[in-house]
C-alpha positions in Angstrom: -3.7 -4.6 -18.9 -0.1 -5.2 -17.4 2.7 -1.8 -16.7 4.9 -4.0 -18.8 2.7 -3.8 -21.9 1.3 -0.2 -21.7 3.2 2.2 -19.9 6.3 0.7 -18.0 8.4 4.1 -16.3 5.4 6.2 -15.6 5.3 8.8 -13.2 3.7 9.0 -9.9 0.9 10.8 -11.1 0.1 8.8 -13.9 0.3 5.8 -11.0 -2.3 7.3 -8.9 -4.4 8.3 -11.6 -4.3 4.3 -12.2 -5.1 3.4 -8.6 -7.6 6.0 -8.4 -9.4 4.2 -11.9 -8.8 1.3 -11.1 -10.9 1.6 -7.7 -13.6 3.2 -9.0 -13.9 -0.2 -11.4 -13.7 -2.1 -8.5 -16.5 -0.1 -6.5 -19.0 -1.2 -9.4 -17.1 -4.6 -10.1 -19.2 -8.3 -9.8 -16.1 -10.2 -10.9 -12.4 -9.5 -10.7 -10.4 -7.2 -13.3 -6.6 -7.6 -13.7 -4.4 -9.4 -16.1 -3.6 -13.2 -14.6 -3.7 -14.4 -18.0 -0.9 -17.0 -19.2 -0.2 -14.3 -21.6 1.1 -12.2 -18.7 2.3 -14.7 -16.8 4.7 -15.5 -19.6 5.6 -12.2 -20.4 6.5 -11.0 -16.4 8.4 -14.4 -16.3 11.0 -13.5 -19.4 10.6 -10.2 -18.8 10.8 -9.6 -15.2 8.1 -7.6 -13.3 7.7 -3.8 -13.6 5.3 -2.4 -10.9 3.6 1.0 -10.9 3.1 1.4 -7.0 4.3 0.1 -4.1 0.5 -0.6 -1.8 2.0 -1.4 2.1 -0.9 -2.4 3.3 -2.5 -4.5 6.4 -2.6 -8.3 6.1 -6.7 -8.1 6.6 -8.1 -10.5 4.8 -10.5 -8.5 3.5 -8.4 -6.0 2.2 -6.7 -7.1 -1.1 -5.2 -4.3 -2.8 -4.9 -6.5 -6.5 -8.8 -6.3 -6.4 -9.4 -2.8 -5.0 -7.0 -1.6 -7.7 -8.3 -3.5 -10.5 -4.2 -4.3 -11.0 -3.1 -7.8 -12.9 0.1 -9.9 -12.5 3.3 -7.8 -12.3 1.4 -4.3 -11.7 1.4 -4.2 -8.0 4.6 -4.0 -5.4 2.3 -5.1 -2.2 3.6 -5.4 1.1 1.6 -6.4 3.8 1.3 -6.7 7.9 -1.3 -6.8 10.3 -1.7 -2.9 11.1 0.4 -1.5 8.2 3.5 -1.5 10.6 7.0 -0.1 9.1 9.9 -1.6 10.1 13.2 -2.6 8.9 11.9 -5.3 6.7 9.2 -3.1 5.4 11.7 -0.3 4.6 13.8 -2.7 2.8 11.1 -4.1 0.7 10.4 -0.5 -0.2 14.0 0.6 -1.1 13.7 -2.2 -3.3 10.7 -1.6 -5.3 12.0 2.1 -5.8 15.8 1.1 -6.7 15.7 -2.2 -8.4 11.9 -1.9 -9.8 11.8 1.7 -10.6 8.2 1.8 -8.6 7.7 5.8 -8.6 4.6 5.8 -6.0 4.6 4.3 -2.6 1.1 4.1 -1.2 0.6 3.4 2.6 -3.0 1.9 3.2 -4.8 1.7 6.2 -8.3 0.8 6.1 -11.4 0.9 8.4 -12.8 -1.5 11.2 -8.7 -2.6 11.6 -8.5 -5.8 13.9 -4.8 -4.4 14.8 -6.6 -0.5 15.4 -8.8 -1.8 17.6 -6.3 -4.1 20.0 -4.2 -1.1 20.0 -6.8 1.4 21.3 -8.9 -1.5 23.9 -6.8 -4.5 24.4 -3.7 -5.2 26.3 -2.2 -7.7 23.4 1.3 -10.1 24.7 3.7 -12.3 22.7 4.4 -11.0 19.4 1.0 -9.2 18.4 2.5 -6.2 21.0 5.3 -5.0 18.7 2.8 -4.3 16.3 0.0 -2.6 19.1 3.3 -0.8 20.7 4.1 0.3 17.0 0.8 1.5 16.7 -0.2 2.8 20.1 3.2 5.3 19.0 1.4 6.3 16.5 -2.2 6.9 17.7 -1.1 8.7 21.1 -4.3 8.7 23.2 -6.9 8.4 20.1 -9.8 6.1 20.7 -11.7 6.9 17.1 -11.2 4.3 15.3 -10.9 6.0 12.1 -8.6 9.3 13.3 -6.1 6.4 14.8 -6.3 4.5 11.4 -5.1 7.6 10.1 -2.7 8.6 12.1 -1.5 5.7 12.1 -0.9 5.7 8.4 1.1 9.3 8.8 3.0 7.6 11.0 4.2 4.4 8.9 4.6 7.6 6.1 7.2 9.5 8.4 9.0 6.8 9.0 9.5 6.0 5.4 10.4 9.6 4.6 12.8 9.6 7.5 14.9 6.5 7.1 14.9 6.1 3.5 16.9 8.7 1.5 13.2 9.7 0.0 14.3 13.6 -1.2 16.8 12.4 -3.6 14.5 9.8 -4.6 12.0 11.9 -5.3 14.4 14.3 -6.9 16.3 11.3 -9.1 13.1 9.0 -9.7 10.0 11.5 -9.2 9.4 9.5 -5.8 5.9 9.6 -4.4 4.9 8.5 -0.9 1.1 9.1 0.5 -1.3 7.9 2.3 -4.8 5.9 1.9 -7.4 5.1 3.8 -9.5 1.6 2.1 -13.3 1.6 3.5 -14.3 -1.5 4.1 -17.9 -1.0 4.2 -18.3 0.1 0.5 -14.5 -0.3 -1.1 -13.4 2.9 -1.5 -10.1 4.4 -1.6 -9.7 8.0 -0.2 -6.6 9.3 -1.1 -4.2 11.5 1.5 -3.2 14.2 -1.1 
């Protein structure tokens, strides 16, 4: 099912409620759900695209939020780099998936065994990869759990959407969500940070 069909403007409850189902389908899935039909294809091209949740996620090949979601064409606002990151570019995307697309939950996802974790807490990374282990190494502090730094990690990216985006009056003008998620690798489940 596409947002655009059944329930375009829900809230952010109703949003996570959605994720939430969504993963549990996928958790017992053998093939794919989500609308890719020409149907919807059609319908997001005339129609524009009308996204429930923003998912800023890593870049992990593994970890494709569409699928973990059960979410079709046009349901999904995903943003993705290698650790989950927030920057400028990131924080833009977001603004504009909130403004322009009315998306009323942002979901921050980090997920377990994390390539970008795990240079971060034993590797000495140069050229480009450090901005993201300096990004994250900020975040994690002195942390060498794997999990607890994927975490804190992900509060991190949260805070610094909450405190460059002007996120109380959305939440006040749109019913803004933002929260955290941590995506388990070893048996695709999405635990929610309530």
């Amino acid at each position: 099912m596409s947002c655009t069909k059944d329930k375009p403007g829900m809230t952010a409850e109703e949003a996570l409620e959605k994720l939430e189902n969504g993963n549990k389908k996928y958790m017992e899935a053998v093939t794919a759900y989500g609308d890719i039909s020409p149907q919807i294809r059609k319908n997001t091209y005339e129609h524009g695209q009308h996204p429930f949740a923003v998912i800023v996620t890593c870049s992990d090949s593994r970890v494709i939020p569409e699928s973990i979601f059960s979410a079709g064409i046009g349901e999904l606002f995903v943003i993705r780099i290698a650790g989950n990151v927030i920057d400028d570019h990131q924080l833009g995307s977001i603004e504009y998936a909130v403004e322009h697309l009315g998306c009323p939950l942002v979901v921050v996802m980090g997920h377990t065994y994390c390539g970008a974790i795990d240079a971060a807490i034993h590797h000495d990374p140069s050229g480009y990869i450090k901005y993201i282990t300096d990004e994250i190494r900020l975040a994690i502090g002195e942390e060498t759990d794997n999990l607890k730094a994927c975490c804190l990690n992900v509060e991190h990216s949260i805070h610094r959407i909450e405190s460059n985006l002007d996120i109380r009056r959305m939440e006040k003008e749109k019913g803004l969500k933002v929260m955290g998620a941590v995506y388990h690798i070893e048996d695709g489940r999405v635990e929610f940070q309530k």
